[in-house]
ZAMARGU-4260 file (C-alpha; in steps of 0.2 Angstrom, whole numbers, plus 5000, padded with zeros to 4 digits):
<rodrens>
0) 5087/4995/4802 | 5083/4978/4810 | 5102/4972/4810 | 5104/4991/4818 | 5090/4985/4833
5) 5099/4967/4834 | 5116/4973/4837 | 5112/4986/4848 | 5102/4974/4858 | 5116/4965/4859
10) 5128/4976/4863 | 5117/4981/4877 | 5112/4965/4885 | 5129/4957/4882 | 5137/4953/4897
15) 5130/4966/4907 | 5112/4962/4907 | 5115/4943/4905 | 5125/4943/4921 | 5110/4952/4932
20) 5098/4942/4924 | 5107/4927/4931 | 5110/4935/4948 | 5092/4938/4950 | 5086/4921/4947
25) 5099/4914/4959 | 5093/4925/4970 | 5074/4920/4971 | 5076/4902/4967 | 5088/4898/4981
30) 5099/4887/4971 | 5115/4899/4979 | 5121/4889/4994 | 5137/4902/4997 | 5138/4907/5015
35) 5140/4924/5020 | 5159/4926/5021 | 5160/4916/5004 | 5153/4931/4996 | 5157/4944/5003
40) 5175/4938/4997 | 5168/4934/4980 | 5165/4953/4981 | 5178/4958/4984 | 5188/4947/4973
45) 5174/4957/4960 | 5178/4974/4966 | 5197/4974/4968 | 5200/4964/4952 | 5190/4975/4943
50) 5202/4991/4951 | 5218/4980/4944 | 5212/4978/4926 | 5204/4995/4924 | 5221/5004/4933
55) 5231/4990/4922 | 5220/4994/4904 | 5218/5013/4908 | 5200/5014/4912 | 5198/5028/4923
60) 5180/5029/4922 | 5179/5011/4928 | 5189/5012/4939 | 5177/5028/4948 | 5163/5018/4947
65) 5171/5003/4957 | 5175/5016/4968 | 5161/5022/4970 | 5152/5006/4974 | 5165/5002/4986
70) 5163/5020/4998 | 5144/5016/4996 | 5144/5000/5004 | 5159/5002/5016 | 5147/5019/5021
75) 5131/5007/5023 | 5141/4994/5030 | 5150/5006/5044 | 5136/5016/5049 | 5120/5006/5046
80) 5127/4992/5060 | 5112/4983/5054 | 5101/4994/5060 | 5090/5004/5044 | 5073/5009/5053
85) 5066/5025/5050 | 5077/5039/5058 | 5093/5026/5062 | 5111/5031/5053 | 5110/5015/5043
90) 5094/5023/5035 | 5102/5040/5031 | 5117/5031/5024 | 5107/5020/5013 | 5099/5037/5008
95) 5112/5047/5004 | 5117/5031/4994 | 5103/5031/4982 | 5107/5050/4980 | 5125/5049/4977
100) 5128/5033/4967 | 5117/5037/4953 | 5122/5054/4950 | 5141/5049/4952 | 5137/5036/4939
105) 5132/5049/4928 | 5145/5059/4929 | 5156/5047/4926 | 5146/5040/4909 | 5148/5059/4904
110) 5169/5060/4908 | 5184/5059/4893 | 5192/5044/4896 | 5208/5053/4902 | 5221/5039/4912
115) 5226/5042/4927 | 5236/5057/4928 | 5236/5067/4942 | 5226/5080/4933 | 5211/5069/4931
120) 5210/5058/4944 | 5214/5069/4957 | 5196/5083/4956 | 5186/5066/4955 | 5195/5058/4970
125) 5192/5074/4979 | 5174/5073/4974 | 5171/5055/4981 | 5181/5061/4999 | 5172/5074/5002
130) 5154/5065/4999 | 5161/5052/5010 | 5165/5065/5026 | 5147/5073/5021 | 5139/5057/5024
135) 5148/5050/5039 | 5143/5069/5048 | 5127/5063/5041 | 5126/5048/5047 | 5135/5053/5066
140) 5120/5065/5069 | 5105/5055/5065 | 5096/5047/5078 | 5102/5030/5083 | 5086/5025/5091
145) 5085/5008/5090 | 5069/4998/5079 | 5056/4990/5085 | 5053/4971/5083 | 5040/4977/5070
150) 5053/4987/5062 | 5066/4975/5060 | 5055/4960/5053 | 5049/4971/5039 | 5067/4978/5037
155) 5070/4959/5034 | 5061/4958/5018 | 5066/4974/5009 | 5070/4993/5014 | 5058/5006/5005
160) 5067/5020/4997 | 5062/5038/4998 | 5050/5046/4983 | 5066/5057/4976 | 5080/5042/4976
165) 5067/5033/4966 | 5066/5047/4955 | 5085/5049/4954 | 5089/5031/4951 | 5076/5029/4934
170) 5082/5048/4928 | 5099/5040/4931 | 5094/5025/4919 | 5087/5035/4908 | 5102/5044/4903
175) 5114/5029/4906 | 5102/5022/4893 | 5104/5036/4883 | 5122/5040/4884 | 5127/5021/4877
180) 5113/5023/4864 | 5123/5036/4855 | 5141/5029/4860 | 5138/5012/4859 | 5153/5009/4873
185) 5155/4992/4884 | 5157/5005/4898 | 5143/5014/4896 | 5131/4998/4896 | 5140/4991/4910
190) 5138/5006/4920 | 5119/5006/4918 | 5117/4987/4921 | 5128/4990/4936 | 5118/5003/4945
195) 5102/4991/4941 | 5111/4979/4952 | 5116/4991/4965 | 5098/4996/4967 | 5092/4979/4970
200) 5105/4978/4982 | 5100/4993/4990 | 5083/4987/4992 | 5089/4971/5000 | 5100/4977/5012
205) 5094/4971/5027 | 5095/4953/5021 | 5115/4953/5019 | 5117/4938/5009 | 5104/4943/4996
210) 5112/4962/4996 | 5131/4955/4995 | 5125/4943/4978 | 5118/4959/4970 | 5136/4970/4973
215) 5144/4954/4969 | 5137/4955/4952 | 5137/4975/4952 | 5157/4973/4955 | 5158/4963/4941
220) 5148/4969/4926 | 5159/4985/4928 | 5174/4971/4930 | 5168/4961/4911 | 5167/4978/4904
225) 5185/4980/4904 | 5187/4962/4897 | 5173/4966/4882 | 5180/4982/4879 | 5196/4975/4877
230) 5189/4963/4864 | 5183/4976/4855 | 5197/4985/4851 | 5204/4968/4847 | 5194/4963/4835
235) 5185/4981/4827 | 5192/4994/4818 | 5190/5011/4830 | 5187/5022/4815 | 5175/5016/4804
240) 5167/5003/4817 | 5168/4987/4807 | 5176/4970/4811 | 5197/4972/4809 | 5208/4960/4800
245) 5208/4949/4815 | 5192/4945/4816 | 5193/4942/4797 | 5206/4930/4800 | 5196/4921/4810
250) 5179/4922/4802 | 5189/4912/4787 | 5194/4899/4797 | 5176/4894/4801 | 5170/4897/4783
255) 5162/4881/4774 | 5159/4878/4755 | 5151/4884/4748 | 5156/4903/4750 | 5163/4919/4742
260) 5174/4933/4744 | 5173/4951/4741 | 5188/4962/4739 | 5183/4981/4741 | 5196/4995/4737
265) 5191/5016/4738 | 5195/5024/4720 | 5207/5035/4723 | 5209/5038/4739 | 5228/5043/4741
270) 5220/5058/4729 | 5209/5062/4744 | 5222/5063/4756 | 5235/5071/4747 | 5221/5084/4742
275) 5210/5089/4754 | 5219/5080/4769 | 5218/5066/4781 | 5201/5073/4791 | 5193/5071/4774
280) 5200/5054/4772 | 5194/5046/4787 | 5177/5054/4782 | 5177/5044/4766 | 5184/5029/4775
285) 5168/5031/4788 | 5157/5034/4773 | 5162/5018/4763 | 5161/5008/4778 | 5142/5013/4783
290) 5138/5007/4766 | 5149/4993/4768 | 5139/4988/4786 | 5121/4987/4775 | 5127/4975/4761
295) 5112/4963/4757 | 5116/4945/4752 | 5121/4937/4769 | 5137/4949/4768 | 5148/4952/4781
300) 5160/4966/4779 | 5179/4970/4787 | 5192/4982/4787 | 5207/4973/4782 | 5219/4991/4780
305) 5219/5008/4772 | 5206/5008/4761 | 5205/4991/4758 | 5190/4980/4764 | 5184/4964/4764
310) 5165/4955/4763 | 5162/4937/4768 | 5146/4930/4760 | 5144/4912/4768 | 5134/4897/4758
315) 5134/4909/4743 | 5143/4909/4726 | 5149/4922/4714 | 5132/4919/4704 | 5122/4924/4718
320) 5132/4939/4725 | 5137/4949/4710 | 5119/4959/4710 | 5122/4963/4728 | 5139/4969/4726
325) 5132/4981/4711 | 5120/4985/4723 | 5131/4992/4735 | 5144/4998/4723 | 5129/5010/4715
330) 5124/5016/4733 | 5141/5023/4737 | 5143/5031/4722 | 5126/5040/4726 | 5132/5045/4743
335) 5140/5060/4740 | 5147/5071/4756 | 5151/5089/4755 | 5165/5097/4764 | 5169/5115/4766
340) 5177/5122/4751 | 5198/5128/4753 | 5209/5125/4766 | 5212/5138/4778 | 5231/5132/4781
345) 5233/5138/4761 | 5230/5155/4766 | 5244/5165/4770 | 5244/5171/4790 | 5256/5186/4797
350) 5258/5205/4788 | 5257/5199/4770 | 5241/5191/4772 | 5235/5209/4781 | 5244/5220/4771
355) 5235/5208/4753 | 5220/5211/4763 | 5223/5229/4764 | 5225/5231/4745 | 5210/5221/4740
360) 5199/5230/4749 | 5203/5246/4744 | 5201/5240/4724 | 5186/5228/4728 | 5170/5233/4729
365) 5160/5226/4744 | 5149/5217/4731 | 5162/5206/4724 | 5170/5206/4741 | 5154/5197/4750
370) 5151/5186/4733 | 5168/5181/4736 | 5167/5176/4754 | 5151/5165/4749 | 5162/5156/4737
375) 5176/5156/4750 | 5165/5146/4761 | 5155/5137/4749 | 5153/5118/4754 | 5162/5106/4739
380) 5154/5089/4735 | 5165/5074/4735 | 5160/5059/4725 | 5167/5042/4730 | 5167/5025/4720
385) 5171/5006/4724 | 5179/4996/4716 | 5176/4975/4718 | 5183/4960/4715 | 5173/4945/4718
390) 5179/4926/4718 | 5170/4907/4726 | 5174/4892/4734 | 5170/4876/4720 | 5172/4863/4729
395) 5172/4856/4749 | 5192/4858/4756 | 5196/4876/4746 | 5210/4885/4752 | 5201/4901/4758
400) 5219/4912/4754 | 5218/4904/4736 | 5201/4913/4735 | 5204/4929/4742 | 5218/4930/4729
405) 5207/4926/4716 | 5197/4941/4722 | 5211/4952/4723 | 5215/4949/4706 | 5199/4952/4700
410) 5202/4970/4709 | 5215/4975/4702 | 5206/4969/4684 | 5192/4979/4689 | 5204/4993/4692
415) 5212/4992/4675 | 5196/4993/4665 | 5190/5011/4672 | 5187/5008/4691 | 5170/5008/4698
420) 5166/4991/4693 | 5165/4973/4699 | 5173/4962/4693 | 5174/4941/4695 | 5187/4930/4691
425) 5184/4920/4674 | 5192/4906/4665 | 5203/4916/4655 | 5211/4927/4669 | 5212/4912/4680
430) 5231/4905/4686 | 5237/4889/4680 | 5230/4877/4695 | 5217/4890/4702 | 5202/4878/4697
435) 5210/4863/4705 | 5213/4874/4722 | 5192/4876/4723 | 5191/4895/4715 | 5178/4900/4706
</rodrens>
């Protein structure tokens, strides 16, 4: 549970909260020196950089939500002219902003990531033009009495927004919050950190230089979304959620004696897909990996292909891991998962199936005939087992491949004698020249 919290909290606050953390603190401890026209290019640069990389890297719903931004402040920009006292255009504009922007955000959050076909883009680009004419009529029939001196000192230190838009921005959080607690997505925390940073701006926008820092750094949360996004798919398995093969590649290279490697392989899992299809075996691959994510000891698990995994336990040897490993070997056999029982692509469709249906109903009675469908639909329990091989470092300089081969042996030993098992390597089944290559 607690490596759950820290994960999530990462995932949360990296980069997304760590750069408006760093926005606000250059903001009140006056170390930024950037004139005016400076940032309002860095924004910009931010805004239509982000466009490029989400248009290039398919991300419609960043994309939007730059968009969005960008119509926001062009509208407060274009219509305020400085002026946001009570009753001026640059008032109702900065209003209709604190409405619109959170609940465009989201609506985006709550989109399918669909490209940018016509199809998809072209309802939500409808969307953001017809806001954008409602606001500019809006804005052209408001009063456009100018403030008093009173009016615009106070507008120098912040703007207050309206009860509702207050009420809109924190509801707006709350789901943001809620939507990337259950998808876990760089998007979706980048799209929450991104409003905070709008709303700050809002609240600053009579001071311009203050306002543009915070869109500056709204532009480019959404902007290192893409970029961390990116990096996940790089470097974690879409499917079951765990490091990929590159990221195990790369952990070895930064692995120090003493350590150990675990070689993980699903008992039979052609058997699953061949029998009950691929749905079913991406369910056991899911399974095997939520058990593989809570391995005690240090352990550190990857998906290295198919339904073969790998764990990295730094600083431990075989000694020390091997209860561990049974550990986790004994919880996935206990993790059983039911599925519904016969597949409904086995039944025959068309007139014979009617016409069989026809016949057994007139020689069944309804008894047998509802008995029957309870079994029809009956859930079927699925047992899955591990099996493990397990080999360590012995000395300072080992070659990290001659120990993952080492553990691959000792699978395929541990699949011989009966599967669901671990299995280590051992003097006897070791290779000529295995102890002088530093496995254990």
């Amino acid at each position: 549970m607690w490596m759950w919290i820290k994960s999530t909290l990462k995932s949360l606050t990296l980069p997304g909260g760590a750069l408006l953390l760093t926005t606000v603190l250059l903001a009140y401890s006056g170390w930024l020196t950037l004139a005016l026209p400076a940032l309002s290019f860095l924004y910009y640069c931010g805004l239509f950089g982000g466009m490029l990389l989400a248009w290039r890297f398919h991300s419609s719903r960043t994309f939007f939500a730059l968009l969005v931004l960008f119509l926001a402040q062009q509208a407060i920009a274009l219509f305020g002219g400085g002026q946001f006292a009570p009753g001026t255009a640059g008032a109702v504009a900065v209003q209709a902003a604190a409405v619109l922007v959170p609940l465009n955000f989201v609506l985006i959050a709550l989109m399918q990531e669909r490209g940018f076909t016509a199809s998809s883009a072209a309802p939500v680009g409808l969307m953001l033009f017809v806001q954008f004419v409602i606001v500019a009529v809006l804005c052209r029939t408001a009063e456009r009495s100018r403030p008093s001196a009173a009016h615009a000192y106070h507008a120098a230190a912040s703007i207050s927004l309206p009860g509702y838009a207050l009420f809109i921005f924190a509801a707006a959080g709350a789901t943001l919050l809620a939507r990337f607690l259950f998808t876990r997505k760089p998007v979706d925390s980048a799209l929450l950190w991104s409003l905070s940073a709008f709303f700050l701006g809002l609240r600053f926008t009579a001071t311009a230089r203050t306002s543009t820092l915070y869109s500056v750094a709204a532009a480019c949360i959404l902007a290192a979304s893409i970029v961390e996004n990116s990096y996940l798919l790089a470097y974690h398995d879409e499917l079951t959620g765990l490091p990929s093969r590159r990221a195990f590649n790369d952990a070895l290279l930064r692995l120090q004696h003493p350590y150990s490697i675990a070689v993980v392989d699903i008992d039979h899992f052609k058997r699953f897909n061949d029998t009950y299809g691929h749905d079913t075996g991406d369910q056991v691959l899911r399974l095997v990996a939520a058990g593989l994510a809570r391995v005690t000891g240090g352990g550190h698990a990857y998906r290295c292909g198919g339904e073969e995994f790998n764990i990295l336990f730094p600083g431990k040897n075989t000694f020390e891991v091997v209860d561990h490993l049974e550990q986790l070997r004994a919880a996935i056999q206990s993790s059983e998962f039911r599925r519904r029982g016969g597949d409904r692509r086995q039944v025959p469709r068309g007139s014979d199936r009617r016409s069989k249906r026809s016949r057994t109903r007139n020689r069944v009675r309804k008894g047998d005939a509802i008995r029957e469908l309870a079994q029809d639909s009956a859930q079927t329990s699925l047992s899955v087992t591990i099996s493990i091989g397990v080999a360590s470092s012995t000395k300072v300089g080992a070659d990290p491949g001659n120990v993952l081969e080492a553990a691959d042996k000792a699978l395929y030993r541990a699949k011989a004698n009966g599967r669901n098992r671990v299995e280590t390597t051992s003097a006897s089944s070791r290779r000529p020249g295995a102890k002088a290559a530093g496995i254990a």
